[in-house]
N, C-alpha and C positions, 0 to 999 in steps of 0.2 A: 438101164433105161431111165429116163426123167419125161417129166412134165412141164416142156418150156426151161431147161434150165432148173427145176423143181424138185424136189425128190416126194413129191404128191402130186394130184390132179388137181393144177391152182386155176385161179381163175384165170390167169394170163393166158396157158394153154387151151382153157375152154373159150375164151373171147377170142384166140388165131383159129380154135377150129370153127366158130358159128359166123364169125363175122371176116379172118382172112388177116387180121391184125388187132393189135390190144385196144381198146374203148380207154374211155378214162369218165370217172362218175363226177358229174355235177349235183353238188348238195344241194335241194333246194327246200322252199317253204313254202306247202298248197295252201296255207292259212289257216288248215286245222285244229280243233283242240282234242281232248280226249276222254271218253267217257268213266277214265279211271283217273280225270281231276276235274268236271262239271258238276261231279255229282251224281248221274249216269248206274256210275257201279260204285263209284266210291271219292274222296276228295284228296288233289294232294299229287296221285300219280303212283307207281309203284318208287318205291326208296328210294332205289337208284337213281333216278331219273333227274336230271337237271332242271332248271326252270327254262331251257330252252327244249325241252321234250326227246333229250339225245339228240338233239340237229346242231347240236352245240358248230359243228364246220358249216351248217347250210347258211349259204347268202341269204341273206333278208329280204323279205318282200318289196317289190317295188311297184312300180307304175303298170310296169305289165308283165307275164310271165316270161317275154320275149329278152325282156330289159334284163329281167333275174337271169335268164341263163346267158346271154352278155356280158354280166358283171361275173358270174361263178367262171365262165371260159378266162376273162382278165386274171382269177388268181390261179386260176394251175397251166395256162396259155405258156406263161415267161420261164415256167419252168421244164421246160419241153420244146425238144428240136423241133423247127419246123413241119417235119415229114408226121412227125406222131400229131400233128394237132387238126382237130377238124372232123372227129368222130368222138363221141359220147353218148353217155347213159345220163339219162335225166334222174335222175334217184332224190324220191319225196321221202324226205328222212324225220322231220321235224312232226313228231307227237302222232296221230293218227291219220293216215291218208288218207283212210276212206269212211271216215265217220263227218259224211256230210251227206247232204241230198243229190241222189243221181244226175239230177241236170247239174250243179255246180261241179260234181266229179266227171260227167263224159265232158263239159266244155274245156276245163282244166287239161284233163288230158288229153284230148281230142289237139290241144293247142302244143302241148309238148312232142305228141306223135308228129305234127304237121312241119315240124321246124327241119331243114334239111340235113344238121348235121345230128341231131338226132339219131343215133342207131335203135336202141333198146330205153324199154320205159322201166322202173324200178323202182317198189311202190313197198316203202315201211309203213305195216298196218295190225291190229290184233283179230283174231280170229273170231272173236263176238262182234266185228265190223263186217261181217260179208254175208248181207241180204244177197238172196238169188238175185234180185234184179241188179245189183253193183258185182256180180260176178257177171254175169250176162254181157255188164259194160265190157270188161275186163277181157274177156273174151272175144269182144267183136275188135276191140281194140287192136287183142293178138293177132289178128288177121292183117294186120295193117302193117305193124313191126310188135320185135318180141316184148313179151309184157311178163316179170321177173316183180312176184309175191313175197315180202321179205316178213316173216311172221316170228315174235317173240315169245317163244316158249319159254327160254332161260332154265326150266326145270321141269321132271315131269312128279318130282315129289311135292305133295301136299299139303306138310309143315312148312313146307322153305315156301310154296306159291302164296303161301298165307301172310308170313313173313313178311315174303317183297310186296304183297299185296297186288298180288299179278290182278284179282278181278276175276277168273273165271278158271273152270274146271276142264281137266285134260280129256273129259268127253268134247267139247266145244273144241278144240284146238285137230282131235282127231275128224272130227265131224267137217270142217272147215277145209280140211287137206283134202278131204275125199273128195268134197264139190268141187273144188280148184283144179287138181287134175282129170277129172271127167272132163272140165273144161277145157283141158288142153292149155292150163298154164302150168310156168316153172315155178319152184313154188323154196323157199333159201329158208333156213328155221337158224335163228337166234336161238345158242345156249351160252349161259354167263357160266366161266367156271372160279370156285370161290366163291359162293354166295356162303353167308353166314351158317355156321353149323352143318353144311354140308362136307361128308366125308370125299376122299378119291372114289373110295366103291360107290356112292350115290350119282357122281357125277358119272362115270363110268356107265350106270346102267342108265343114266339118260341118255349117252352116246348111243348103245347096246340096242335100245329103244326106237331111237331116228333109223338106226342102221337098219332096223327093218321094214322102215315104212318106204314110202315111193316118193322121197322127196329129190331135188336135184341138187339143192346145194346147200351148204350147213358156211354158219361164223360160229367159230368159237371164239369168245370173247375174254378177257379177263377181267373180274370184278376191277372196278376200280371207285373208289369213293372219292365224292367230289365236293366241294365246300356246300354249303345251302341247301344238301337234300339229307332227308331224311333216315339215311344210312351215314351221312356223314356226322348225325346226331350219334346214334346207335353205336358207331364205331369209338365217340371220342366217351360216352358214359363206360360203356360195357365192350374194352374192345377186345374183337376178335383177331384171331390169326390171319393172316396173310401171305400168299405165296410169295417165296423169294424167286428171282429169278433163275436157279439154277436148276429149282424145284418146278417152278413153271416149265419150265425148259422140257423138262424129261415127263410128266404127267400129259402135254399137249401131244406130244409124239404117241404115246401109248392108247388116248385119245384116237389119235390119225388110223392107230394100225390097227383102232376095232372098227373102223365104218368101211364099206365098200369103195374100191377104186373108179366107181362112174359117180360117185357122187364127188362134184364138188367145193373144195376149199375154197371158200372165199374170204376168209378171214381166221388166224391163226392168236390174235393178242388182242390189237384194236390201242386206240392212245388219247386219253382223255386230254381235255385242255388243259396246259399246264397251270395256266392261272388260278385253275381251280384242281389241281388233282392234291389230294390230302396223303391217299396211299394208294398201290405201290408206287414209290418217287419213282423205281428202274425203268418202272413201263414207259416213263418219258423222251426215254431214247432208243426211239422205236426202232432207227437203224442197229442198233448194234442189238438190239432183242432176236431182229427177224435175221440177222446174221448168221448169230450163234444157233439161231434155230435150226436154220439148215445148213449147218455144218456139224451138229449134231446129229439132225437126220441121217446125214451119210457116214457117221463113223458108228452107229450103231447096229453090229452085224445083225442081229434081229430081225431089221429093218429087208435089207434085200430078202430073206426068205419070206417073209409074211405077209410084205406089203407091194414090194415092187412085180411092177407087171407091164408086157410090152405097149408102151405109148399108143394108142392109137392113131390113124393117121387123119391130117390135118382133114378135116372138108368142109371148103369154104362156100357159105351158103349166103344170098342176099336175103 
């Protein structure tokens, strides 16, 4: 059995069962900045982090949010048959979604909910961002269409969140999930694998970790080091190891086969801007990464005994 063609529960297959066919995400820019480069929690950002706050693909702001998701539909429109176009997820990717003032967050969204090809709202944020009252928004919001919480954990070890200068401690981050799902939102957790001096086994029990909480959908990402931030200093004084991709290859797998089959994959690599990617150059061709991914996944006997399980069936919901 598969998942859409998938040898995991991808998000293609979870976007035909909720919505009846696949979405496609609009990057975009709410305006935000972030309290881990204000000053806030701290300046600068976590390492990783580019000077466009990870939105490195989200269109740029324009005149009006309407204008931005007109322009974001232009660049992925041309690349898509007809029949696929005309349904997406608005996804606030750039720095902090929700480190602003309530009224600027419910109008914002309030505006991207309102648009009719709009399906799903999709909101990159940090967990020391979610006052009761902007969950509340959040909430009322999901009553309207679905509202998908995209939170970066990256690690639930201590030395490495210091490191990346994540900003805040994995009480905050468990504390944050709990309010989100009472609230009856989906709730996606960013883990980076390869951060600096993190072992397989470290990353492993971060997986081990999510697998037992209530979240719905996990990205596993691959570190990538990018020109101009602060890991791309670190790398080029003191540099560390880096997964090859053959290595990557078989560590994401064994990843997949410790989390639960209802949670899903939404992101198995991930592909920095080439402009600026330093290292790994492989992960630049992300066609042939996510290829060999799953064509690995199926020749690995392992695989059908531990992991596969029968698909569920489609149910298409408005």
């Amino acid at each position: 059995m598969d998942w859409n063609g998938k040898p995991y529960h991808s998000l293609d297959w979870e976007m035909r069962c909720q919505f009846g066919r696949k979405l496609y995400k609009l990057s975009l820019d709410g305006g935000m900045s972030c309290p881990n480069r204000d000053g806030t929690v701290g300046f600068g950002g976590c390492i990783f982090c580019s000077e466009g706050g990870s939105g490195d693909f989200a269109v740029p702001r324009c005149s009006s949010l309407d204008a931005q998701i007109d322009e974001a539909k232009k660049r992925i429109d041309g690349k898509l048959s007809s029949k696929d176009r005309g349904a997406y997820i608005a996804y606030f990717q750039s720095y902090t979604n929700t480190y602003a003032p309530v009224p600027y967050l419910s109008d914002l969204f309030c505006q991207a909910v309102s648009h009719p090809q709009i399906m799903a709202l999709s909101i990159g944020t940090r967990p020391d961002c979610l006052e009761p009252e902007k969950i509340c928004l959040l909430e009322q919001l999901n009553h309207r269409k679905p509202v998908w919480i995209e939170l970066g954990l990256q690690t639930i070890h201590e030395p490495t969140a210091q490191l990346i200068r994540r900003g805040y401690d994995l009480s905050v981050f468990e504390d944050a999930l709990g309010r989100l799902k009472k609230a009856g939102l989906t709730v996606i957790v960013h883990v980076i694998l390869g951060l600096p001096g993190e072992t397989k086994k470290q990353m492993l029990e971060t997986i081990d970790y999510l697998a037992q909480k209530p979240i719905d959908g996990i990205k596993l990402q691959l570190l990538h080091i990018l020109k101009g931030t602060d890991l791309a200093a670190l790398y080029q004084s003191d540099p560390f190891p880096v997964f090859s991709m053959e290595d990557y290859i078989e560590f994401v797998i064994d990843c997949v086969e410790h989390l639960p089959p209802d949670i899903t994959i939404h992101r198995l690599t991930g592909d920095g801007p080439k402009s600026l990617l330093i290292a790994p150059l492989w992960s630049g061709n992300k066609r042939l990464v996510l290829n060999t991914l799953h064509r690995r996944f199926k020749e690995r006997q392992s695989w059908q005994g531990k992991y596969f399980h029968p698909a569920p069936p489609l149910l298409h919901t408005k």
